[in-house]
Every structure is written in C-alpha cells, then in structure tokens.
MARMAR-374318 format. One record per residue (C-alpha): residue in three letters; residue number from 1; x, y, z. Coordinates in steps of 0.05 Angstrom, whole numbers, plus 5000, padded with zeros to 4 digits. Layout:
// residues N
Ala;NUM;X;Y;Z
...
***
This chain:
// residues 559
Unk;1;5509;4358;5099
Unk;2;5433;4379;5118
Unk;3;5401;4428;5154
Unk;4;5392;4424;5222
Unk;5;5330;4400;5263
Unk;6;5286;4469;5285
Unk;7;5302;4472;5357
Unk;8;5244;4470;5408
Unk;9;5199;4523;5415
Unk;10;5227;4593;5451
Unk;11;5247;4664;5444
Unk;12;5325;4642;5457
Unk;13;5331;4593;5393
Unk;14;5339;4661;5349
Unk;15;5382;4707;5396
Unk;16;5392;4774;5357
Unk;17;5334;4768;5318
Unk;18;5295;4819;5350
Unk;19;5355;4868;5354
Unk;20;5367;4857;5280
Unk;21;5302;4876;5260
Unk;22;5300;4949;5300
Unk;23;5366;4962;5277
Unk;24;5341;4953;5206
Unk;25;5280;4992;5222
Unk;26;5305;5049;5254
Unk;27;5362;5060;5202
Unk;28;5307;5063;5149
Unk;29;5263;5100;5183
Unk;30;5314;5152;5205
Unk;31;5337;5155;5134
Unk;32;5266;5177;5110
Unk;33;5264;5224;5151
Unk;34;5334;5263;5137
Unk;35;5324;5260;5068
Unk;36;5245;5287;5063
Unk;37;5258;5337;5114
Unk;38;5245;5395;5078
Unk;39;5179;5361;5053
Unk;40;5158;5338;5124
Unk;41;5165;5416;5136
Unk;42;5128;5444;5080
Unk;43;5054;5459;5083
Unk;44;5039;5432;5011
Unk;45;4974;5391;5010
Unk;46;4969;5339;4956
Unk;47;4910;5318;4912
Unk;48;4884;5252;4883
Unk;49;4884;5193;4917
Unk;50;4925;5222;4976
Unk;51;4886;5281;4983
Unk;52;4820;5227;4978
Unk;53;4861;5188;5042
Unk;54;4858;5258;5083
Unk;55;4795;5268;5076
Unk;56;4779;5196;5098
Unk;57;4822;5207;5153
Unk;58;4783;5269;5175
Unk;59;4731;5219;5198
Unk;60;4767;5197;5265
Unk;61;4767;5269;5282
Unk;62;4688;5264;5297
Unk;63;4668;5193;5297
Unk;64;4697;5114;5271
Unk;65;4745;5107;5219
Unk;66;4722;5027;5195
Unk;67;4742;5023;5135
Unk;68;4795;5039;5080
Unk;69;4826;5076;5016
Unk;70;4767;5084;4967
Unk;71;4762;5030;4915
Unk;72;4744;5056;4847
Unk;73;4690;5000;4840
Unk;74;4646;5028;4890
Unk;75;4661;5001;4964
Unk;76;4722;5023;4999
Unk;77;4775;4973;5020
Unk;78;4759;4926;5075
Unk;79;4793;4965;5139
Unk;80;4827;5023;5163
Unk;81;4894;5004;5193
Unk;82;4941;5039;5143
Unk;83;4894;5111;5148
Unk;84;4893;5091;5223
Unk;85;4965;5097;5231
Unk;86;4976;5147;5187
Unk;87;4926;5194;5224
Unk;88;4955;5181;5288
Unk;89;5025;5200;5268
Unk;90;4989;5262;5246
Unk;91;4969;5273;5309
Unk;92;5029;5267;5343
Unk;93;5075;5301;5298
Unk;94;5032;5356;5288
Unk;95;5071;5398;5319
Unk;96;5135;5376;5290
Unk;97;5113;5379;5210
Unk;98;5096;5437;5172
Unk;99;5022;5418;5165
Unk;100;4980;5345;5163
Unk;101;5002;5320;5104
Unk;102;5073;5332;5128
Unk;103;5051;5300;5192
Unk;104;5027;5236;5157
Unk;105;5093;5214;5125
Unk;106;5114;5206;5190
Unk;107;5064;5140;5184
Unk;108;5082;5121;5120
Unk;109;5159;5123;5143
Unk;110;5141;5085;5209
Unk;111;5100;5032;5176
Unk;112;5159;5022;5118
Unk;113;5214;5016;5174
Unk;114;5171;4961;5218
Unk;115;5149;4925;5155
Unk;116;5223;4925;5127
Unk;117;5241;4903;5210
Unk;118;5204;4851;5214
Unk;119;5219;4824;5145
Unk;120;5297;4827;5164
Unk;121;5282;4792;5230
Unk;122;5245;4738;5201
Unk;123;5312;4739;5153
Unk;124;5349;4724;5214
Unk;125;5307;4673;5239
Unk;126;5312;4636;5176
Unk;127;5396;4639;5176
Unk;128;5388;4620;5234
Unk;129;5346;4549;5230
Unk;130;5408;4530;5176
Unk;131;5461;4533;5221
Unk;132;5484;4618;5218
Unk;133;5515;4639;5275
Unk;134;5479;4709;5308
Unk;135;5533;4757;5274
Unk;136;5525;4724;5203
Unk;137;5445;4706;5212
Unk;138;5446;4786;5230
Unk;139;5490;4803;5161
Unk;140;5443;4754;5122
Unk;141;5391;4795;5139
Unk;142;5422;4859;5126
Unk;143;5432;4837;5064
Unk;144;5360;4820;5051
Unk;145;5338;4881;5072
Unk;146;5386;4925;5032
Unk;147;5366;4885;4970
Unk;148;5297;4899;4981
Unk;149;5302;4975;4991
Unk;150;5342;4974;4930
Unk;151;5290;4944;4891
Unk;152;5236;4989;4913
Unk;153;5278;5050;4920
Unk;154;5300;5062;4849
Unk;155;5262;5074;4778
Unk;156;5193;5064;4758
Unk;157;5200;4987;4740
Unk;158;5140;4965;4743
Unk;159;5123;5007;4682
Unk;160;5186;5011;4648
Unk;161;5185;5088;4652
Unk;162;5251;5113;4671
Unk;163;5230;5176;4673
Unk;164;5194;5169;4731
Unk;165;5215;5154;4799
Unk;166;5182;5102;4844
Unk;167;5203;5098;4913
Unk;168;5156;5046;4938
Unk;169;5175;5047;5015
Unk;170;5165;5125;5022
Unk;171;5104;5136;4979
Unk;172;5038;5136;5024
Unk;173;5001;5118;4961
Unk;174;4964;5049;4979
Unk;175;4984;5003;4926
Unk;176;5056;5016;4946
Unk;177;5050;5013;5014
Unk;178;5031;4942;5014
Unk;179;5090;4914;4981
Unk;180;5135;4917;5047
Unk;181;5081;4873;5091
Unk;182;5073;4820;5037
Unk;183;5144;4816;5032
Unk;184;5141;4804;5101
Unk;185;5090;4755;5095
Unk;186;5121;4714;5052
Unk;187;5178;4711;5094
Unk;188;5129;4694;5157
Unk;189;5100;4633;5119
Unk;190;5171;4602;5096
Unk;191;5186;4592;5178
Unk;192;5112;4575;5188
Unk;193;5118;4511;5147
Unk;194;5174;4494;5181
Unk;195;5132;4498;5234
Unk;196;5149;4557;5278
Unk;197;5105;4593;5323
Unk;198;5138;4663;5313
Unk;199;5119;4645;5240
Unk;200;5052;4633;5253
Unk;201;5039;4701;5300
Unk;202;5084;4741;5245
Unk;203;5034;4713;5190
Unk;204;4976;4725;5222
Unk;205;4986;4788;5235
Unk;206;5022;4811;5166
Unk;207;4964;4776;5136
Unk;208;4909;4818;5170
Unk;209;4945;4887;5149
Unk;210;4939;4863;5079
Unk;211;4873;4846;5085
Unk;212;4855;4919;5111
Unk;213;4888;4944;5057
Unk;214;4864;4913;4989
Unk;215;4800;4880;4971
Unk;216;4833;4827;4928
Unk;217;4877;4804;4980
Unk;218;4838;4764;5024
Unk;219;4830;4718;4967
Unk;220;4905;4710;4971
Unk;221;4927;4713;5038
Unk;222;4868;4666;5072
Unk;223;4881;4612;5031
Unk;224;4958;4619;5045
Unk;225;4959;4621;5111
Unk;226;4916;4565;5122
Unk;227;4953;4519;5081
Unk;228;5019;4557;5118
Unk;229;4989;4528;5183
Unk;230;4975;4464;5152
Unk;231;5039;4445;5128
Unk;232;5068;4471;5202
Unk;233;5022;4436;5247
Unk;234;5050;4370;5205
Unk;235;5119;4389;5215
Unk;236;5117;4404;5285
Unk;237;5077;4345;5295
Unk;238;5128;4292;5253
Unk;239;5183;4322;5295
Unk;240;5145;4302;5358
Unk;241;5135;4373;5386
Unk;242;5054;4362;5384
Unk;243;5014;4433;5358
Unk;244;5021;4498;5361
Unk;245;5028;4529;5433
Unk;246;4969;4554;5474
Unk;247;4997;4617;5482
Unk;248;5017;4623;5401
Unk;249;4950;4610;5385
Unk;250;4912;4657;5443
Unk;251;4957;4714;5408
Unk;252;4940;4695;5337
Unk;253;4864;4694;5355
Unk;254;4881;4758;5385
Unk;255;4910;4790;5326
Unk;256;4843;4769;5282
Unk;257;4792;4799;5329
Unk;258;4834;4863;5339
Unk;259;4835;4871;5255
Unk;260;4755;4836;5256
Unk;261;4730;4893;5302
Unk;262;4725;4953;5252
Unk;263;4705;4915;5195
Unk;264;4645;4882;5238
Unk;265;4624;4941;5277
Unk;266;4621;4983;5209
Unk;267;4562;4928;5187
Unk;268;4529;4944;5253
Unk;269;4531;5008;5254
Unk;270;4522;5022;5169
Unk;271;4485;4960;5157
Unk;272;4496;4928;5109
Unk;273;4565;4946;5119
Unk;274;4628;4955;5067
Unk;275;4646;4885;5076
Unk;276;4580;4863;5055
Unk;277;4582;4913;4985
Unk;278;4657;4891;4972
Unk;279;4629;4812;4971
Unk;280;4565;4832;4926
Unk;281;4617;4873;4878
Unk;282;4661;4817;4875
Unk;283;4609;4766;4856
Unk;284;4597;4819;4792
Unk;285;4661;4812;4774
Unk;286;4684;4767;4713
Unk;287;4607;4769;4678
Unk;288;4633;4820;4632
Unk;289;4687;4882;4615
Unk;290;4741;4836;4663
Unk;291;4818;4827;4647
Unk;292;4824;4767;4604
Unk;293;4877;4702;4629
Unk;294;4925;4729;4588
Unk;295;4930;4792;4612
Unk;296;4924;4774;4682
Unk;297;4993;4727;4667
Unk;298;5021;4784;4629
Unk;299;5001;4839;4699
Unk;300;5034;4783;4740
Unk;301;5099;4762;4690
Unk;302;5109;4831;4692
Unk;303;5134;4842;4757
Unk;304;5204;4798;4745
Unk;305;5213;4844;4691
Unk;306;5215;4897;4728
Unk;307;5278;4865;4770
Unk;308;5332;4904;4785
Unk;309;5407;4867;4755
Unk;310;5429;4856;4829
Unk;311;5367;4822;4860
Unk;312;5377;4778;4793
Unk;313;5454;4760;4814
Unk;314;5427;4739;4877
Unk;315;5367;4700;4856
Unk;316;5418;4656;4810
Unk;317;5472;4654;4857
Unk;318;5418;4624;4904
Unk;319;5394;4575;4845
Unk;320;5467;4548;4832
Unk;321;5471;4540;4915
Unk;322;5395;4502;4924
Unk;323;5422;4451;4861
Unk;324;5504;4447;4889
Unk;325;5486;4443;4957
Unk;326;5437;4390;4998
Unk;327;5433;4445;5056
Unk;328;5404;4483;5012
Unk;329;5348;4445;4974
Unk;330;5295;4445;5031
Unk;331;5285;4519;5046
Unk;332;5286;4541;4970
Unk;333;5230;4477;4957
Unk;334;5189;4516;5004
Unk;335;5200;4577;4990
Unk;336;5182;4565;4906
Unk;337;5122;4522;4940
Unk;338;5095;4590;4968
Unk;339;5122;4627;4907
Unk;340;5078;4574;4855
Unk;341;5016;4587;4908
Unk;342;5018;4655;4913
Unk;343;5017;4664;4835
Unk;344;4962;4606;4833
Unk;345;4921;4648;4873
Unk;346;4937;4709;4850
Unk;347;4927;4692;4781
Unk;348;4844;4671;4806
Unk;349;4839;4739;4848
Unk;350;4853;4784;4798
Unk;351;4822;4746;4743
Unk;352;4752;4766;4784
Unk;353;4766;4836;4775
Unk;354;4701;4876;4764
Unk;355;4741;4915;4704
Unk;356;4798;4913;4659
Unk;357;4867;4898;4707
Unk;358;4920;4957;4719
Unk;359;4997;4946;4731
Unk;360;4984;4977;4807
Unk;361;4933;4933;4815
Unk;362;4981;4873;4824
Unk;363;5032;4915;4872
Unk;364;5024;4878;4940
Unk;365;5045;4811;4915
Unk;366;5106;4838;4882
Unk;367;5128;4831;4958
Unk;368;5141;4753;4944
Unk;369;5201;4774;4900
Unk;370;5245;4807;4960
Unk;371;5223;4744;4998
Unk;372;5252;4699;4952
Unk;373;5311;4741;4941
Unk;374;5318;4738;5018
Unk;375;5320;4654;5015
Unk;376;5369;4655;4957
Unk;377;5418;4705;5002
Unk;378;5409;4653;5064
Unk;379;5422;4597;5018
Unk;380;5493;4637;4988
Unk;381;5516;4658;5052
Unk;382;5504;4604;5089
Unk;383;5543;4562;5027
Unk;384;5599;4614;5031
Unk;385;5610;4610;5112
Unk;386;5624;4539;5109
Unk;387;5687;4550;5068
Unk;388;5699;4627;5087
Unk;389;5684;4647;5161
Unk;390;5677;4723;5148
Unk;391;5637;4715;5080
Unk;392;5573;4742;5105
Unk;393;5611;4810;5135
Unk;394;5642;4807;5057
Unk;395;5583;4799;5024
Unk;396;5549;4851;5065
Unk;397;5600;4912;5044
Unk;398;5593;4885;4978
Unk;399;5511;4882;4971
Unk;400;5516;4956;5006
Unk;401;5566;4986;4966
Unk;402;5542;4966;4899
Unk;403;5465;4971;4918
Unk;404;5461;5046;4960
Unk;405;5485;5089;4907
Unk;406;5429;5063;4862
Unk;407;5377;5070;4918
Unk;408;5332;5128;4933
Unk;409;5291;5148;4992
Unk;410;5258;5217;4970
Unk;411;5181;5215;4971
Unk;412;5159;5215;4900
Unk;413;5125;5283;4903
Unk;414;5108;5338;4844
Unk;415;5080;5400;4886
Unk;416;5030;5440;4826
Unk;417;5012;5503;4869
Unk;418;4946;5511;4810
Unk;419;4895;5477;4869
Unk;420;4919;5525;4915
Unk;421;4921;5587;4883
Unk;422;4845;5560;4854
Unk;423;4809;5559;4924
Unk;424;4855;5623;4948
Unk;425;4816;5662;4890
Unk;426;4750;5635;4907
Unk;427;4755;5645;4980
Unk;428;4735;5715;4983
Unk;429;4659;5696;4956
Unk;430;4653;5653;5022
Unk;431;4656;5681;5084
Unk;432;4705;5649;5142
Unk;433;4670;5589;5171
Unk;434;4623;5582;5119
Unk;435;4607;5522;5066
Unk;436;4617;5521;4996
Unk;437;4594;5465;4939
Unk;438;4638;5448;4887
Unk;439;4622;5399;4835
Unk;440;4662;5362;4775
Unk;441;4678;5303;4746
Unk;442;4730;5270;4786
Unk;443;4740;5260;4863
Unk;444;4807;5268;4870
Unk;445;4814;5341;4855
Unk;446;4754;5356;4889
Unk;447;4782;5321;4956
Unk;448;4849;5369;4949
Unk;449;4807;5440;4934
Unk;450;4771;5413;5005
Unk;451;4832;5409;5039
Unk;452;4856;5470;5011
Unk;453;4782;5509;5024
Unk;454;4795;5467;5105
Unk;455;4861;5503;5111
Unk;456;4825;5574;5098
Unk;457;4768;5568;5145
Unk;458;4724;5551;5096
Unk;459;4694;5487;5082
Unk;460;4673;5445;5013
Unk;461;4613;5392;5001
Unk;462;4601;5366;4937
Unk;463;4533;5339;4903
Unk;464;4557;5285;4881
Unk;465;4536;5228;4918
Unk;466;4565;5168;4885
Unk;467;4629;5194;4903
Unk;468;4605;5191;4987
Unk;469;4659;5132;4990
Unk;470;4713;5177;4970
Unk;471;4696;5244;4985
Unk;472;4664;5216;5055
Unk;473;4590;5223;5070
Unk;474;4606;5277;5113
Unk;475;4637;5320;5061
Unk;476;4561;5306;5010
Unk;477;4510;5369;5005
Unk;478;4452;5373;5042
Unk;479;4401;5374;4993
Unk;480;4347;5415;5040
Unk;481;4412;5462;5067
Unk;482;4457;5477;4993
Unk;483;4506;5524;5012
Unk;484;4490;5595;4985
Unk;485;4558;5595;4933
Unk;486;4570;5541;4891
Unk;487;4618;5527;4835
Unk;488;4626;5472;4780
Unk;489;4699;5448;4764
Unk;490;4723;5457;4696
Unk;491;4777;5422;4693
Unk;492;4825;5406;4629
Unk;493;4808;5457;4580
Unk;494;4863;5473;4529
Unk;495;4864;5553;4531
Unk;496;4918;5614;4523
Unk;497;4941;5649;4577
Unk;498;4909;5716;4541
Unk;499;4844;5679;4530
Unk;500;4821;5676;4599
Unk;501;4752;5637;4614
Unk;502;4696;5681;4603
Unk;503;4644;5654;4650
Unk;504;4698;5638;4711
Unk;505;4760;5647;4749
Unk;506;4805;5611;4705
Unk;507;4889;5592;4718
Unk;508;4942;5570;4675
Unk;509;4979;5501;4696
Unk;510;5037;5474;4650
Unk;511;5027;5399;4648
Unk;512;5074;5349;4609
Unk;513;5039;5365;4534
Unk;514;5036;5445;4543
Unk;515;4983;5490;4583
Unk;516;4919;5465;4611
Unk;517;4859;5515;4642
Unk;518;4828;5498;4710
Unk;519;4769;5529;4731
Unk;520;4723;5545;4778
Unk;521;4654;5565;4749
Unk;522;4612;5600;4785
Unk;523;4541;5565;4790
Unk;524;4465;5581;4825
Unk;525;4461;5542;4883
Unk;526;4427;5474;4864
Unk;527;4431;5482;4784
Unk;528;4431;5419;4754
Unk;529;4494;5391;4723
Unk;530;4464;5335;4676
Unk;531;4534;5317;4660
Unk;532;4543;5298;4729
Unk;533;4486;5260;4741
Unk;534;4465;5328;4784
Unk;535;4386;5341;4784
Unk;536;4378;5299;4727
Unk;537;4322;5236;4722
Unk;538;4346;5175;4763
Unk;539;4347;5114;4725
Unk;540;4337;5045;4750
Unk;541;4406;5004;4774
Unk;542;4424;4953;4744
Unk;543;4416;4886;4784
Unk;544;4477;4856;4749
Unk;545;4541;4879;4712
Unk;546;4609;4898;4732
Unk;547;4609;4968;4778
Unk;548;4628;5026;4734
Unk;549;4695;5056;4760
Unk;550;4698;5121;4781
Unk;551;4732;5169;4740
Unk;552;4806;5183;4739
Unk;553;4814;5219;4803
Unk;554;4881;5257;4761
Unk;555;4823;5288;4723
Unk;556;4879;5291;4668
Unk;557;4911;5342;4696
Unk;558;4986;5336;4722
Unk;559;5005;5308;4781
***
C-alpha cells in the first residue's frame, strides 16, 4: 500500500484542520490561565532576564520597540515580536492582572497556545495527506500535541536536575519560549517538501518569529527553508501542479516584509543598526574562547537525553511502523532528512559562538524532537486504523491518561521579596517623581530594583553604559544631569543577620547555601566606581576578539 497523491491545492483538502488547531490552542491556553491565576493576580515583579524584558518593553510606551531580549555578547536579538506581544497583552489585560508582569503572561500563554495550535494543525494536515479520515487526522494531532506539552511540561531535563521544574510553554523566559515555534516549524517544512502551500506560508512565518527571537537562528532557519521550498517547488512540479500559487507567494512575501520592517527601520533610525553589530559580533566569533566540536555535539546530543520514557515509546513505535509498513517510509525519510539538516546546521551555528556554549543556548531546536515525535504518531496511527477503525480515539485516551498526570502547567516562578523590601527602604531618600542612580555589577538586578523604584514613583538610571542594550538607553545617567542620590549595589556578601553593613542599608536573603547580604550603599553623586569601569581611564577597544559577556545578570544571588 502507499500513500496517497497530495490532492490539488485548496483550503477543503484538510477539512478540520483549522478547527483542530484552536481547539488545541484554546484548551492550553485556558489551562494556563486556571492554574497561574493567583500569579496573574499578584503584583510580584521579577528580576533578571525578565525584569531586563520589562524594561525593554518600556520602550513602546514612548517611542519604537525594534529589536529584542538582550544578548549577553553585546547586541540584542535581531527583533521584537515576542516583547511586542507580550507588551500588548499587558496592555490589554491591565486591568484584569494584578500588575504588568501579571499582565504579560497573558502573552506568554497566548503565544504557547497558537504555537502549540498551529503545530497540531499542521499534525492534522499531515494525517491527513496519508489517508486519516477528519476525526482520526484530528486525534493524531491531539496526540501530538499532548506529547509535546508533556515533554516540555515536566522536570528540568535538559539539565538533569530534578529538583528543578521546567515548564517550557509557560515560562516567558526567551530561550524557552522558542521551542513551541520551532516545533512548529519543523512540522511546517515536512508538508512543504511535499509541496504544500499552507506549508510554505506556515514556514515562512514560523521561521521569521524565530529569527526575531535568537541571533543564531537565522543561520538555521534560512538555510532550511530555502532548501524546504526547493524540494516543494520539485514536488509540485513532478506531480504536474506547476509552482507555488500567486497568492501563496504574495502572502509569504508579505509575512517577510512585515518581520523586515523593525529590524530595517532600527538601522535607519540607530545607524548602524543592531542587525549590523549582531553580523560584526558574529564574524568575532570562533577566533578564540568558542565552544569546541565536541562540546557543541555533546550541547546538541544532549537534548535526546533529556526525553521523556513516553515520547521514546512513540518514537520506536513509529521506527518499527516506517520499516513494517511502505505507507510509512516516505514521510519519516523526510522528516529524518530535516531532522539530519537541522543538526547539520545547527552543529555550524553554534560552533560560531563568540564564547563558551550553554545548555539554553541550544533550546529552540529542541523543537525538532516534538516534530518528529508528531511523524512517528501519524505513522502508528495511521498503521493501527487500517486494522482497527477506532485506534486513533484508543490511542488518544491512552497518550492522555498516561501523559497529563506527569504534566505541569504552573509558571516556574520563585517570588524573593529582598528587591522589594531593598528599594522600599531607599525610597524615602528620593522624593516622589524624582531620579535615582544605582550602580553594580550585573544588569539583571539592577533592571528589577528599576521596576520596583517605577512602581513607587520614583525612577532608576544607572552609569553603566555598556549595559544601554539591557538596561535600555533610556534608563543610562545623564552625565551633565546625575541625579542628586546615588547608590552602589552590593550584592552577595556573606554576613550575619546581627552584623549589619556598616556603610549601608543592608537585608538578609536565604539563598540555597545559607544567608547572603544585599545592599544598597549609599554613594556621592558621580564617585567613581573603578570596579565598574565608572570614571575610570578608557582604554582602547579591541579591533578583534570574541565580545566579553556581560555578567551573570543572577548576580549570584537566588532566583
């Protein structure tokens, strides 16, 4: 038996795909939002790289948001679509949260449920172009889709820390928030190939939210989905159906000018543009201080490791199917053809790194694991309805019953009141509406004592201009205007809770290995701060090297 010829182009070759995938999304989304009520109410703000987002954020309240998270090699990433988003769900729900961070998981939750919608559509889709009826195309994808949650909704196994949990889909924290639309990316390019023009409009624009969202991903995705269309415009052309429609290609073109326009008018208008500094950092990288091949392979290997048993059963059911069964050969030799080029390219991205190569640093293309868990179910269930009508409804209860319990869907979130309870004490020196420095060594705590300082009325600059990317130019001193109270963050100082600072306001946090001292020393206005590169002799940059990374924005202090 083989699978059957695609059917000519049109909306009605797929009914019930576009149902299937807003059913999937809304169930998701509406399942965020039950269980992080209470946090979605709260007024906590957070700190490190989600308190650095905010503050990015801050700057489509009074001119362009063009570009992205902060990268700690010195540009920020290429564009603003997932801060975009986020800020306009704090803007709607503003007055449904407890404050703007509260507000912004809305996004987060909204972009999870359309990622995981369209991924389950595309499913669909799929079932459908090997001979699924709509009901069991719709279960295939269900089951898909419940598989992936359950991988990204349960421990920490990307680092093997049980300890910790890691809810991928509800944490707003970048590298997580791209594995969703690479999953659905992957999926995108296994029906362009075949030569589908929802394939080619889904990849197009799945592949332009990654590239807003990482630096490193452009080298992945472009070469993808050009060898994606490729491969389709052969297909559809050996099956006599000529190229791509007009009106598939007008909307793709679309797509890429919509996602062009903030990264080009950000070189007009702050020329040379973060585009141009991303490209010049990049052509640093690998001259020295960069992962080595092995490790790279060993970032990369890592991910299967950090499979979950029941993704595995289905990956090896669908293995036993694509060898057993002709049907089932084509559509997994495509899909490990994607699979081989995505690690291919991967593998040459990330060996370019500027510095040494973190585990979260290879997040996004963890997505190509639910993808190819998603062919393996289509290959199974479409094996299993050809001998057993109601298999796919079987094998649905099944996949949900053994994979919910084991699923979570609670923002990974530690609240430490320390930040809080810091600016609260220092506000009396500054008087409502007023500015106050702060300096220290890392952004990210500085970015969530601004928020803090914003939410009384008052607000914080720093010094500190190489951290202008993060903190936001907006938020840097003005040399000729320092404000007339400044402090200098102390932060990490092992201490007693009856030997209080001498010299500043100091607070006791409990971290993981036993009390730490934060601090907020008070300064003169415009001291120098050697140690922080503050009023001390410039010295020349060097023309070549890899960029130094910014310090840990944790600051070592608990999360």
């Amino acid at each position: 038996m083989t699978s059957p010829a695609p059917p000519p182009h049109g909306a009605s070759r797929h009914p019930g795909a576009l149902a299937t995938g807003a059913v999937v999304a809304l169930v998701l989304f509406v399942a965020l939002v039950a269980v992080n009520w209470t946090l979605i109410r709260g007024d906590q703000l957070p700190r490190g790289d989600l308190a650095d987002d905010m503050l990015l954020m801050q700057r489509a309240d009074h001119g362009w948001l063009l570009t992205g998270h902060y990268s700690k090699y010195g540009p920020n990433h290429p564009g603003p679509w997932f801060l975009s988003v986020r800020h306009l769900a704090g803007v709607l729900a503003a007055g449904v949260a407890g404050g703007p961070f509260g507000a912004q998981l809305f996004g987060t939750y909204a972009l999870s449920a359309a990622f995981l919608g369209l991924f389950a559509g595309l499913v669909h889709r799929l079932g459908s172009r090997v001979g699924l009826g709509t009901a069991a195309a719709a279960a295939t994808a269900a089951i898909a889709a419940v598989l992936a949650v359950h991988q990204l909704g349960g421990i920490d196994g990307f680092t093997g820390n049980t300890s910790r949990l890691r809810v991928a889909f509800a944490n707003p924290w970048m590298p997580d928030a791209l594995i969703l639309p690479f999953a659905a990316f992957c999926a995108a390019l296994f029906l362009l190939v075949e030569g589908s023009a929802v394939g080619l409009v889904a990849a197009t624009f799945c592949g332009a939210v990654l590239v807003h969202g990482y630096a490193t991903l452009p080298v992945v995705v472009g070469p993808l989905w050009l060898g994606a269309v490729v491969a389709g415009a052969r297909a559809r052309r050996a099956a006599g159906r000529g190229f791509f429609p007009a009106s598939t290609v007008a909307a793709g073109a679309a797509i890429v000018a919509a996602f062009a326009a903030p990264l080009l008018a950000d070189a007009a208008l702050n020329p040379p543009g973060n585009l141009w500094r991303i490209v010049e950092t990049a052509s640093r990288g690998g001259t020295g201080g960069g992962p080595s091949p092995r490790e790279v392979v060993g970032a990369l290997a890592h991910q299967w490791l950090s499979l979950r048993p029941l993704p595995w059963i289905w990956l090896l059911a669908g293995l036993v199917a694509a060898v057993l069964v002709p049907a089932a050969r084509p559509p997994s030799a495509r899909a490990a053809a994607v699979a081989t080029a995505v690690a291919v390219l991967a593998f040459a991205a990330y060996l370019r790194s500027p510095g040494g190569i973190d585990e979260y640093q290879t997040r996004a293309v963890f997505g190509i694991v639910p993808a190819l868990v998603a062919v393996a179910v289509v290959d199974v269930v479409a094996t299993a309805a050809r001998r057993f009508h109601p298999a796919p409804l079987v094998l649905l209860a099944l996949t949900v019953a053994a994979a919910l319990p084991a699923t979570r869907f609670a923002t990974p979130w530690a609240y430490r009141p320390y930040v809080r309870q810091l600016a609260e004490a220092a506000a009396p020196e500054v008087p409502r509406g007023g500015t106050v420095s702060i300096d220290g060594r890392g952004p990210g705590m500085l970015a969530a004592l601004f928020l803090e300082f914003d939410r009384l009325g008052i607000r914080g600059c720093s010094r500190t201009t190489r951290f202008a990317h993060v903190l936001t130019r907006e938020r840097i001193c003005d040399p000729a205007a320092l404000p007339p109270v400044a402090y200098r963050l102390v932060p990490n100082l092992p201490c007693h809770p009856d030997q209080p600072h001498p010299s500043g306001r100091s607070i006791m946090v409990f971290g993981e290995e036993g009390p730490v001292c934060l601090i907020l020393e008070r300064i003169v206005p415009g001291e120098p701060l050697p140690g922080l590169g503050i009023g001390a002799p410039r010295r020349a940059t060097p023309a070549a090297g890899p960029a130094a990374p910014l310090p840990d924005p944790a600051d070592g202090l608990p999360p």
